[in-house]
Each structure stands twice: as C-alpha cells, then as structure tokens.
C-alpha positions, 0 to 999 in steps of 0.5 A: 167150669166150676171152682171150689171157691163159691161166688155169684153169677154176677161175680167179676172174678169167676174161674173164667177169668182169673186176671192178674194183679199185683198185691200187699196185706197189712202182715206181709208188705212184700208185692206178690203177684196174684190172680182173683177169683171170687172175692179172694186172691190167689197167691202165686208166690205161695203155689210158684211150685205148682207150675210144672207143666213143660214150658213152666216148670223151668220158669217158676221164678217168674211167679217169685217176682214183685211185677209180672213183667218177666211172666209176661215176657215169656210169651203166649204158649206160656200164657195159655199154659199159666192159665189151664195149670190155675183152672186146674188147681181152681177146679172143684175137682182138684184138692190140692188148694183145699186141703190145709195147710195150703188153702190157709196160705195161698189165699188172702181176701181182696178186701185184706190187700192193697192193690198196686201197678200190676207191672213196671210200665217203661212206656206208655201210648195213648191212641185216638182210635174211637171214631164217634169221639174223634167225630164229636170233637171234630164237630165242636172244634171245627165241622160237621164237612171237617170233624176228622183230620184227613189222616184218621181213617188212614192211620191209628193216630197217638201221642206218647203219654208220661209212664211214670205218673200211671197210678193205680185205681183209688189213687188221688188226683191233684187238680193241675195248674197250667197256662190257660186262656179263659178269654178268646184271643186274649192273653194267656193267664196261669192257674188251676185247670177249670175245665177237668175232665175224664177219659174212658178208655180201655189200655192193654199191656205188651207181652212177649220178648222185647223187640230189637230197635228197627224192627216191625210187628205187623198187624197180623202178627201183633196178637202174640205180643198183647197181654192183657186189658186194664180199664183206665181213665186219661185224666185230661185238663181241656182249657191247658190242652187248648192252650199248648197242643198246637202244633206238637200236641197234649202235654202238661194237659194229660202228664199229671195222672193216668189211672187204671184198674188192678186186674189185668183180664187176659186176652184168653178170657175175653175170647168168648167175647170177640165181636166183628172188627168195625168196617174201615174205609178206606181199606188199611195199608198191609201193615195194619190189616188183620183178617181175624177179630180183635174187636171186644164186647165190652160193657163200660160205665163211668160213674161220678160220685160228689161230695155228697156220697151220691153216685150218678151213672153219666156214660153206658159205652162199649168198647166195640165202638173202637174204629182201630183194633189193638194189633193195629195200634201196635202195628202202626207203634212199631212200623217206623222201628220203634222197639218195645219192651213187656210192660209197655202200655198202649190206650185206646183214647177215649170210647164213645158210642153214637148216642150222646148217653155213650159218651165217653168224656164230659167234653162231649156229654156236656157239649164242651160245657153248653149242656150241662149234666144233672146228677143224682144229687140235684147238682150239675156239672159241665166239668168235674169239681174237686172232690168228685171221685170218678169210678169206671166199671168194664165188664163182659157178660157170657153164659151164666157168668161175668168176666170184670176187670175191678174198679178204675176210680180216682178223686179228683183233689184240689191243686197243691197250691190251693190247700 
C-alpha cells in the first residue's frame, strides 16, 4: 500500500496502521474523532459522508461523535469496513482527499491537536497476566519454591481499577499521600508515597454491542469483542500497596492516575504481527482456551526523562511475554456474568521479559530497591522522583514499515500537600 501522504519507514503512522483518537485544535475546540497517519490527522467528522459502503452508509453518525464508543459498538464487519473505505480514500491512487477544498479541511497536523480519551471508559480491569513479573514479585515477596500463588496458572488473575481517573498521555501526575509503614512491624505512619513506581502494560478497549448481565463470552469468541491496543502506565504507589492490599487487594495505591497512549492501534493492523500463544500448563478450563493466536510482537520501552533534560532507557520488553491472552482476560471478566459495555478497558498488568533489562517496573529493576538504577545523567533511582517524566514507546515492525501506538508519558509531580 502506498498513501499520498509522504512519511518515513520509521513513520508509527503509515497507511498500515491508521489508529483511532480523539482530538481539539486551538480554532475548533470541539472533540472529533480521528485516525493518524503520517504526521497528520484525518478528520473523520470532515469526510462522515464518505463512509458509503453497505454496512456504513446508514451509520455515518457514529464518525459525528465526541468518543468512539458508538463506532466501536458496531462491531467488527463494521470495523474491517471503516478500515478499507480509509486505506482507500488514503490511497495515493485516489483523488478525493487530494483535491481542494477538501485535502485543506480534512486534515489538521498532529503537532496543531490536543489529544484527549479516545473514549468514555465506563469500567476498567487491570490483569496480572505476565508470568516473569508475577514470578519475580513472587520471589522478592515470598520464594523461589512459592513465587506463583496456587490460582495463577489456572485463571487470568485482576483486580477492578478507577475509570475515572485514566488520563490521557502527557497529563501530570500527583504523587499520592496514603497510610505507609516505613518501619517493619511498626505502626503505620501518614504521608507522600516514597516508593513510586511505574507499570508497563499494554490495555485494550472493548467493542462490540453490550452484553446482557449473566451472560459469558468464551474465549473462542471473545476476539469479536476487543477493539483495539493503547500502551498504558499503572502508575503504582509500592509502600501504600503494602500497606492495605491485604486481604481485599491494591486500592488508594493504584486509584490516583492510570496513563494511556492517544492512539487506539486496531487489532486489524497488528495482524500481520501475530505471534504463537506462550504454552500454558496446566491446560486452561474450556472457557479460557482458544486455539487461534492472540498473542503479539510488540516491541515496548519505557524511558525516564529527570529534571535535567536527560532521558535513559530503563526497560526493552515485549508484550509476547504475556502468559494469559486478551480473549482469556475477557472470557475469565464475563464467565461469572459480568456484563460489558463498548469502551470498557482491560490491561494486561504489567510485562516483563526473562532478563532483568526487560523488566517492566522499577520494583523489579531495582530489586525492590536493593540495586539501584544509574541514569544517563549520573543519577540513580531505586523509585521515581518528582519531576521525572516516564515516557513508554510500543511499536511492531513489518516490511518496510512500522505500526506505533504514540507516546504514553506522564510527570510524576509532587503531592498537593507539599507545594
């Protein structure tokens, strides 16, 4: 495929990807929806009209909105539909968007938009699906002969995060305040979390029409009912966590802020990037097998920028690490009943690789602080500080060309109280 649009093989938005987002300029402060590619974004408010394939032309509405939870609702025909009427229009051998007025009107350049939550997000899930994080936090917290909890390999373990405070990347976050116990076996004392922390992980958003309250999507089935990938960071306070996840599990520790990329990547576009499902044993109940891959490569990084103005990568990970697959994280959601709904947000938890420069938090690159990490700049960290920024990277690399998913990134700030 080639596109008018002129970008570079090392482009993150190439007419092989077209992702989704939601975006403001300075002239027009109304949310549109629209789709990247190159350094540009496509208008789809603009070009709603061009949706006339069968399935679309009676639903051009849903390109009008300020979230895509009502694209997404539709389902995958419509999906796969949406995508080769874009490709199509992006064609280099198509004039329609070329020609003026319209080329002028139905593009804007992303560094003139503001990003904002691709979608409303009614729920959100965090997983714990990564089996070299959960058997390094095993090992620092229990054992070697006792890392895994005896329910891992049997079910995609989760907990239900805070929707409300998922921010879109490049949004500040506060350092929290929480009960702490900084001295074993000590009482517990009330202040800034000390020990902050990020999590690399990669989330996808729900499509399809809502579920009825009772019913199951097994894993065979659930493909039709994930949308799309955005990379994400759990921000994560480890010395509140501590504290009061037993026995009910992380709250106030993980509550405060949820960051994710702009850019929903479509599962059409990493297709090509399908990789084998990693081996599970003991074999999964029914309901959580699937015999085609939902397993990705995915190339992940997470950078720390400090004060300074010098940025150091700390992790290279990949999210075909993950033990538990997307359709099992949503088979294992909805097999008690749980009803969702287009928009919802399930993560992965967070991906780490079998070499300690793979690692996916600081908890484990710093060995719960025992082995502290040195920077570019000559400064180490067991934690993040105030004012180190975190910025994730995810991308997938094919033939001449790479599918991005944008930045994921945030400033860690410090805690109101402290100003």
């Amino acid at each position: 495929m080639k596109s008018f649009i002129n970008y570079s093989p090392d482009c993150e938005f190439p007419i092989e990807n077209l992702p989704y987002g939601v975006f403001t300029t300075a002239d027009n402060v109304q949310k549109h929806i629209g789709v990247a590619i190159g350094d540009e974004i496509l208008d789809l408010f603009i070009i709603s009209h061009l949706f006339n394939g069968p399935l679309l032309s009676e639903k051009q509405n849903v390109f009008r909105q300020e979230y895509l939870n009502d694209f997404m609702a539709l389902g995958r025909k419509f999906w796969i539909e949406a995508r080769s009427t874009l490709q199509n229009l992006l064609s280099i051998n198509n004039k329609v968007l070329q020609d003026e007025p319209l080329r002028s009107k139905a593009f804007v350049k992303q560094e003139l938009a503001v990003m904002h939550l691709p979608a409303k997000i009614g729920d959100y899930t965090d997983f714990y699906s990564s089996i070299h994080h959960a058997t390094n936090v095993g090992i620092m917290f229990r054992n070697k002969e006792n890392a895994l909890m005896p329910n891992w390999k049997y079910l995609p373990v989760g907990y239900h995060g805070r929707a409300s405070s998922v921010v879109i990347s490049g949004t500040p976050i506060r350092r929290p305040r929480g009960q702490t116990v900084p001295v074993e076996n000590a009482p517990p004392v009330y202040g800034p979390s000390r020990l902050m922390d990020f999590e690399l992980e990669v989330a996808f958003f729900v499509g399809g029409p809502p579920t009825k309250l009772g019913e199951s999507i097994p894993a065979s089935k659930a493909y039709d009912n994930i949308f799309g990938m955005v990379l994400m960071n759990d921000w994560s306070a480890r010395d509140i966590q501590k504290w009061e996840y037993v026995p009910l599990g992380p709250f106030g520790a993980k509550n405060f802020g949820t960051t994710i990329s702009p850019w929903i990547v479509t599962m059409e576009a990493l297709e090509p990037f399908k990789v084998p499902n990693m081996i599970q044993d003991p074999k999964p109940f029914a309901y959580l097998q699937h015999e085609e891959s939902c397993n990705f490569d995915i190339k992940l990084e997470v950078n720390i920028k400090t004060p300074t103005g010098v940025e150091t990568t700390v992790s290279r990970s990949n999210f075909k690490y993950m033990y538990w697959t997307p359709r099992q994280q949503l088979a294992h959601h909805t097999v008690t009943g749980c009803n969702i709904n287009p928009g919802d947000l399930l993560a992965s938890g967070t991906i780490s690789g079998e070499t300690a420069d793979s690692y996916g938090s600081m908890l484990e690159l710093s060995w719960k602080g025992t082995m502290p990490i040195t920077l570019q700049d000559g400064t180490k960290r067991k934690f993040l500080q105030d004012g180190d920024e975190v910025v994730i990277y995810g991308y997938c690399i094919g033939d001449n060309y790479k599918v991005g998913f944008g930045q994921c990134k945030g400033k860690l700030l410090p805690s109101y109280s402290e100003l």
